[in-house]
MINUKOL-241500 format. One record per atom (N, C-alpha, C, CB): residue number from 1; chain; atom name; x, y, z. Coordinates in steps of 0.2 Angstrom, whole numbers, plus 5000, padded with zeros to 4 digits. Glycine has a CB too. Layout:
REM residues N
NUM  A  CA  X  Y  Z
...
REM end
This chain:
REM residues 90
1  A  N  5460  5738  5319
1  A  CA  5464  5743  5319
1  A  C  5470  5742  5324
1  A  CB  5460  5750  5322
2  A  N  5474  5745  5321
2  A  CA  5481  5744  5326
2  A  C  5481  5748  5333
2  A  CB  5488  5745  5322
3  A  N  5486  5744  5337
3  A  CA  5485  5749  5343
3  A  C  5490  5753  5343
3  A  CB  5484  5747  5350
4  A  N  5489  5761  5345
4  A  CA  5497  5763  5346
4  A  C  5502  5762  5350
4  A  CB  5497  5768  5346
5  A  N  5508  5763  5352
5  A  CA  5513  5761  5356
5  A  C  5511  5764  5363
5  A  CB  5520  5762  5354
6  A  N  5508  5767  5364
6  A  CA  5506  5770  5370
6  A  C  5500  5767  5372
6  A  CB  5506  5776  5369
7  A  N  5497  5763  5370
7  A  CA  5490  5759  5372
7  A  C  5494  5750  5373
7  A  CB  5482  5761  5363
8  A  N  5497  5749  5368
8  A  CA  5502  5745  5370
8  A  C  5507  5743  5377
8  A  CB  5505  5747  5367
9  A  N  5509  5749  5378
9  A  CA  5512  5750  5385
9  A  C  5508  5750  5391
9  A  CB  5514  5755  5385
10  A  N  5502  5754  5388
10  A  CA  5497  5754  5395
10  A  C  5494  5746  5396
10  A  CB  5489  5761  5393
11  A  N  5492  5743  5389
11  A  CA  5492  5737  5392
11  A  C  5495  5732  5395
11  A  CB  5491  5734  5391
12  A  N  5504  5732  5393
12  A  CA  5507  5727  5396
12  A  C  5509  5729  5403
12  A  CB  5511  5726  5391
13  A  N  5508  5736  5404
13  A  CA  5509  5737  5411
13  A  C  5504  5735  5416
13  A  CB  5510  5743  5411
14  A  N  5495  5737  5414
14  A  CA  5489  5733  5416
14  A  C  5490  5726  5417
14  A  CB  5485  5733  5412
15  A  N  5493  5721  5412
15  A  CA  5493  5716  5412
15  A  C  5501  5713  5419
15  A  CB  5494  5714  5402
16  A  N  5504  5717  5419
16  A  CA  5509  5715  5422
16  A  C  5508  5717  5430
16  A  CB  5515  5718  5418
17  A  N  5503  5722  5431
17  A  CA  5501  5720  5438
17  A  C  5496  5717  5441
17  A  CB  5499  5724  5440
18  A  N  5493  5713  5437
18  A  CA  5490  5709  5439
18  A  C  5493  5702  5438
18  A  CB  5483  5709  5436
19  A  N  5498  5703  5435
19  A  CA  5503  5696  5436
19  A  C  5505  5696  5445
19  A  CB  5511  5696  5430
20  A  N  5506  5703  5444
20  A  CA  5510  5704  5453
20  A  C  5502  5704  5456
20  A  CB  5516  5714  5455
21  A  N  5500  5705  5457
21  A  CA  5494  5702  5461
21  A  C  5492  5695  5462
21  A  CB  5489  5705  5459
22  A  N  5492  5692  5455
22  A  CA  5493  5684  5455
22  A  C  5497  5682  5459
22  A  CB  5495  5682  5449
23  A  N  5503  5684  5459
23  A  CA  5510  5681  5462
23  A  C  5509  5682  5469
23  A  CB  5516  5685  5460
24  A  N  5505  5687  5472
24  A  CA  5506  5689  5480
24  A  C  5500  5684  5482
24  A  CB  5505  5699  5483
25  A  N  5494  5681  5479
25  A  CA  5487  5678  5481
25  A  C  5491  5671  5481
25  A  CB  5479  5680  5475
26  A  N  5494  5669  5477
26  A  CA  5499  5662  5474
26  A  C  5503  5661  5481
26  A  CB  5506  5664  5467
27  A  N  5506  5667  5482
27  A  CA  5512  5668  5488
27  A  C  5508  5665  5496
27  A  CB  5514  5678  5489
28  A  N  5503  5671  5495
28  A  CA  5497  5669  5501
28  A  C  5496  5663  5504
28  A  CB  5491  5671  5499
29  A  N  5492  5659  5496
29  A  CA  5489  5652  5498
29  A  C  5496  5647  5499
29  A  CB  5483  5649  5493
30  A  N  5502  5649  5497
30  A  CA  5508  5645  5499
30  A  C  5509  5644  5504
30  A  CB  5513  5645  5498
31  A  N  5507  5649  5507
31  A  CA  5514  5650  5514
31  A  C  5506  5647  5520
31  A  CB  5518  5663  5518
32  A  N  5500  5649  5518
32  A  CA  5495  5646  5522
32  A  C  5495  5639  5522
32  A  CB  5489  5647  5521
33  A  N  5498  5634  5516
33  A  CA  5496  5626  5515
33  A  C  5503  5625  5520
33  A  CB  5495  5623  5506
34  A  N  5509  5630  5521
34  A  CA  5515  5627  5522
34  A  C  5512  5626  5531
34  A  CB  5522  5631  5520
35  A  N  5509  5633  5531
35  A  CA  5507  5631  5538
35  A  C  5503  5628  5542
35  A  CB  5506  5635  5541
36  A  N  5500  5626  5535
36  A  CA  5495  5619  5536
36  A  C  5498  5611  5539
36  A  CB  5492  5618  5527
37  A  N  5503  5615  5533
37  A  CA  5507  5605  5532
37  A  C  5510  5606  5539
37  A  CB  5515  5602  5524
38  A  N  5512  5610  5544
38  A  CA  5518  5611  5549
38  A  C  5511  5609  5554
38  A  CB  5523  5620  5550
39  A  N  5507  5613  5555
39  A  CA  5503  5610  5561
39  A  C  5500  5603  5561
39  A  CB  5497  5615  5563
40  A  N  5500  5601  5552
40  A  CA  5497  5594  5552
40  A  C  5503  5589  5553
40  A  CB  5494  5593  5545
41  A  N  5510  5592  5552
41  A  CA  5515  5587  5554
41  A  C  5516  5587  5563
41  A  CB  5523  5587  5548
42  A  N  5515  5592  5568
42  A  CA  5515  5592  5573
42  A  C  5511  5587  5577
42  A  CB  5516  5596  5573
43  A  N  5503  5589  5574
43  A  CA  5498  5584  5576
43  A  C  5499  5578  5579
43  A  CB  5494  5582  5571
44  A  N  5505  5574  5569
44  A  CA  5506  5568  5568
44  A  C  5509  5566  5575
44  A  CB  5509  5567  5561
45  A  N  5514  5570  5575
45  A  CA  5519  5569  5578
45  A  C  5518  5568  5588
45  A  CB  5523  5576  5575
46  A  N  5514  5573  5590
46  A  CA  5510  5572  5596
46  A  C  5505  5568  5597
46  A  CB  5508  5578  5597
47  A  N  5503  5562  5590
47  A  CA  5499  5556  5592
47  A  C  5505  5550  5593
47  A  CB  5494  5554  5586
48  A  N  5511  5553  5591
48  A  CA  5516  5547  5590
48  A  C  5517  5544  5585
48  A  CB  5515  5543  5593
49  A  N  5515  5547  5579
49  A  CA  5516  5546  5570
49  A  C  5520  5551  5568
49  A  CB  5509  5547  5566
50  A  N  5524  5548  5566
50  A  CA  5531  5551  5561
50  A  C  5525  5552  5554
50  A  CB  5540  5544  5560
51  A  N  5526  5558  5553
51  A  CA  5521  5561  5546
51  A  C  5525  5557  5538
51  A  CB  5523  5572  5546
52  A  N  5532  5554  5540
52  A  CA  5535  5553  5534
52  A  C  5532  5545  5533
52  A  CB  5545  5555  5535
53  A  N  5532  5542  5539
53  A  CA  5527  5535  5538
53  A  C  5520  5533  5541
53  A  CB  5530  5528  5541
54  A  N  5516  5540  5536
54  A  CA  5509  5540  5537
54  A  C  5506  5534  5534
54  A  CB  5507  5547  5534
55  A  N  5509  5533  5528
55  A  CA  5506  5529  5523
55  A  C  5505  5521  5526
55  A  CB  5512  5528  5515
56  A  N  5512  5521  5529
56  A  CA  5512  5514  5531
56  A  C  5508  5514  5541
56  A  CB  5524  5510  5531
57  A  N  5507  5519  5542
57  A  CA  5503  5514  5549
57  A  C  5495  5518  5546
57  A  CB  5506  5517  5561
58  A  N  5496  5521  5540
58  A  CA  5486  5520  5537
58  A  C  5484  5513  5536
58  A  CB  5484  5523  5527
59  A  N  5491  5510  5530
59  A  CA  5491  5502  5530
59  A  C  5490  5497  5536
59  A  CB  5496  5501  5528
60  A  N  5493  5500  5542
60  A  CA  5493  5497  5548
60  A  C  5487  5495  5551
60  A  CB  5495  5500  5551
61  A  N  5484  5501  5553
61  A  CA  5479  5503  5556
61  A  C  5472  5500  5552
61  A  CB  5479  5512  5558
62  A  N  5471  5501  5544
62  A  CA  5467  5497  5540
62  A  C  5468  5489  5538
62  A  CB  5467  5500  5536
63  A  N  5473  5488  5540
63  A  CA  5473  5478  5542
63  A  C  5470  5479  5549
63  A  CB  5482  5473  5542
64  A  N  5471  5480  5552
64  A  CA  5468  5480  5559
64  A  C  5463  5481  5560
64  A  CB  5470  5485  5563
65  A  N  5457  5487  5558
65  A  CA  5453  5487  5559
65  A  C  5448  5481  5552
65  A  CB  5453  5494  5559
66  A  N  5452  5477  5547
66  A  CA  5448  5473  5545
66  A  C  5448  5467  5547
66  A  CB  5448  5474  5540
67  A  N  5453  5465  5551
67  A  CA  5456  5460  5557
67  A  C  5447  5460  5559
67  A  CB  5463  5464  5565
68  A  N  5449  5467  5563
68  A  CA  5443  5466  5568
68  A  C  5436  5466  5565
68  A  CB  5442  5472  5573
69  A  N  5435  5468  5560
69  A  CA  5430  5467  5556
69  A  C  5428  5457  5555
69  A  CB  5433  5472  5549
70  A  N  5433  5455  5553
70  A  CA  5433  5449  5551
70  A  C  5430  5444  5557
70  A  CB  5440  5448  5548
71  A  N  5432  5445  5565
71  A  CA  5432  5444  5570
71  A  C  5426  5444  5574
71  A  CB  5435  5448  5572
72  A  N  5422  5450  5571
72  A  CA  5416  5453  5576
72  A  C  5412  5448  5570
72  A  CB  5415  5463  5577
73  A  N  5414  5448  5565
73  A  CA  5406  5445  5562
73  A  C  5408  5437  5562
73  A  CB  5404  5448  5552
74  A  N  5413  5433  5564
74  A  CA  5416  5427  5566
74  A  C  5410  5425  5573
74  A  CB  5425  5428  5567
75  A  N  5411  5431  5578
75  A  CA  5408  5430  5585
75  A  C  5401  5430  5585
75  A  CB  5409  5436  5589
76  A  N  5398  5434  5578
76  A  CA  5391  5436  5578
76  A  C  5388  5430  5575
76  A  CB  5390  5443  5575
77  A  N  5393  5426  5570
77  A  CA  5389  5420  5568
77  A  C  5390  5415  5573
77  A  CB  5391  5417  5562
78  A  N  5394  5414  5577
78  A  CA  5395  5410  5582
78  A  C  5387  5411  5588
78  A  CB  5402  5413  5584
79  A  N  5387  5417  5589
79  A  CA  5383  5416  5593
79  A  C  5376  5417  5589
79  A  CB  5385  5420  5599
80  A  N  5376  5418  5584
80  A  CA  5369  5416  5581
80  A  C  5367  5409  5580
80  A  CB  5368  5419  5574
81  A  N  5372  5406  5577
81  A  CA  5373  5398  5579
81  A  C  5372  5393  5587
81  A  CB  5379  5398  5579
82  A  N  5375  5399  5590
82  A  CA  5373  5394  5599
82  A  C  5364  5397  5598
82  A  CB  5379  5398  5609
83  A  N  5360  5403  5597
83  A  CA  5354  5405  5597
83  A  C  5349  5400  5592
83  A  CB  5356  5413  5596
84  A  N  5352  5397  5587
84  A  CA  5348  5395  5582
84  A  C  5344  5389  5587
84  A  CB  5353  5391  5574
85  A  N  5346  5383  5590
85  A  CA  5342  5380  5594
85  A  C  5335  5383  5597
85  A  CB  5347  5377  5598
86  A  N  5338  5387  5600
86  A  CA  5334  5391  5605
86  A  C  5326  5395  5602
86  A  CB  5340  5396  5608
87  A  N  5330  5397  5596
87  A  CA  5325  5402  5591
87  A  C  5320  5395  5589
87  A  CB  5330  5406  5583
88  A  N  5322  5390  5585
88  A  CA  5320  5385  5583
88  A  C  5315  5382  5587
88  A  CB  5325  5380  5581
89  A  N  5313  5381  5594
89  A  CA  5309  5378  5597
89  A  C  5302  5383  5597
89  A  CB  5311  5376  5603
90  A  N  5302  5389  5597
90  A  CA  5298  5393  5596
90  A  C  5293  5395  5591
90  A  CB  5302  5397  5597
REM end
């Protein structure tokens, strides 16, 4: 059954406030991520990280820490090595 123009109307008017409600919840979570990204780029900024070359001292900071990774297990065979004699008499 068809609908009449006046049930027509009523729904596109229904339908069209919950578009506006969509839009203000949309609105909402924008403006909270923007104030997200502002206190997250001040953070950056008061550790002494420019937020625009995050990417490259991630890169930084993970060669570094695999440096040291590489390092600590260089020392730990090393000195399992000086310990092997010692273990071996036992």
């Amino acid at each position: 059954m068809a609908m009449t123009t006046d049930e027509r109307l009523e729904a596109a008017l229904k339908r069209r406030d919950e578009l506006a409600a969509d839009v203000q919840r949309i609105e909402g979570r924008l403006e909270a991520a923007r104030t997200s990204l502002t206190e997250i780029e001040e953070e950056c900024r008061s550790k002494g990280i420019e937020p625009d070359q995050l990417d490259a001292t991630i890169q930084k900071v993970q060669t570094r820490y695999e440096s040291l990774v590489t390092t600590l297990e260089q020392e730990v065979e090393a000195a399992s090595a000086a310990l092997d004699p010692y273990l071996q008499e036992q």
